[in-house]
Phi, psi and omega in degrees: 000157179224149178275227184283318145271042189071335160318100195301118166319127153241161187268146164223119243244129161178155169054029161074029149248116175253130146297137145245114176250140146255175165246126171222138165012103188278349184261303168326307209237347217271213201257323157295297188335326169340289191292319148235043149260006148244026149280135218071145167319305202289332171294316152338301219291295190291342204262316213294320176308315184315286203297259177338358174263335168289336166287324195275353191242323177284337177295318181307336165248357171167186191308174171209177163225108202269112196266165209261156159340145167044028147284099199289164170209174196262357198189174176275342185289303191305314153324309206258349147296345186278325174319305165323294193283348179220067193264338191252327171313307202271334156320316217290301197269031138272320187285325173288339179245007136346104172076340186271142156255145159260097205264140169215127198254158196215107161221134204265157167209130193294142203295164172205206166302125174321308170306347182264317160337290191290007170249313181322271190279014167274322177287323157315298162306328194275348204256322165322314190275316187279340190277308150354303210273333189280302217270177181289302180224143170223165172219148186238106162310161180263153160326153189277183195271129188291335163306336173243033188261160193269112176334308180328347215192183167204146158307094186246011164222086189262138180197149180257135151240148202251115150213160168314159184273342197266005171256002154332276259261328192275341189279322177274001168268011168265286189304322169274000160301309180278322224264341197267345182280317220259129174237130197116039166209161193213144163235172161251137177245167167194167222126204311279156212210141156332136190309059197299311199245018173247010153262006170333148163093328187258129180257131186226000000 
């Protein structure tokens, strides 16, 4: 596997824990740099593609802690004291994304009247809540940027749900349940994908 900069991933192994890191540039990657190696989409796109395919080979043997874009440390030293020193933390949330998956629903609604709006998203919420009740855990996203979004239509639900993996086939028989009875709305599902969005916040 190679990373973010083309760079081959190694495991850097301490406290019954493993990093998967590359080394990269430091001119490239390092903190001025930040700032236009994400500038643009296609850049976005590509580094963003990278971090997920390697998030995504390490998941295939077990829980992960999917750490945000560009996080740097200066060495390997540095890595396997921070594995030491917060060992019990990211155990905690390794044991919590065991066998789990993330799913993520999107449901679209055709534009209407204020009163078809305020029903759109009251079903939005009431679809939210049944959907909740299948997962371990949920989060509710902000909406997409109305700019790549299809005039047809509107976003009237975006959200990550955390579920057991053996539990997809009932969730996704839920969701098309509610979204199909209701008409002028559609959802999308997508998934399953490493605990992306249930790790906000951990900084390492």
């Amino acid at each position: 596997m190679t990373g973010v900069g083309r760079e081959p991933v190694r495991p850097v192994t301490a406290a019954g824990l493993t990093a998967v890191v590359g080394s990269v540039d430091a001119r490239s990657f390092g903190e001025q740099a930040l700032a236009s190696l994400l500038g643009g989409l296609d850049n976005i796109a590509r580094v963003g593609r990278a971090h997920h395919r390697v998030i995504e080979r390490a998941a295939a043997g077990g829980p992960v802690l999917p750490l945000r874009l560009a996080t740097l440390h200066p060495d390997d030293t540095t890595v396997r004291a921070l594995l030491g020193s917060r060992r019990g933390e990211f155990t905690e949330l390794l044991e919590k994304f065991r066998h789990r998956v993330e799913w993520g629903v999107q449901i679209y609604a055709r534009p209407g009247d204020p009163e078809a709006v305020a029903e759109a998203e009251a079903a939005a919420d009431l679809i939210d809540v049944a959907l909740s009740d299948v997962a371990v855990s949920a989060r509710r996203q902000p909406a997409e940027d109305p700019q790549f979004a299809d005039r047809g239509e509107w976003m009237a639900l975006n959200a990550a749900y955390l579920l057991d993996a053996d539990r997809a086939a009932g969730f996704t028989a839920v969701l098309h349940g509610l979204t199909s009875r209701r008409a002028g709305m559609r959802a999308e599902l997508n998934g399953p994908w490493p605990p992306y969005s249930f790790v906000d916040g951990l900084e390492a």
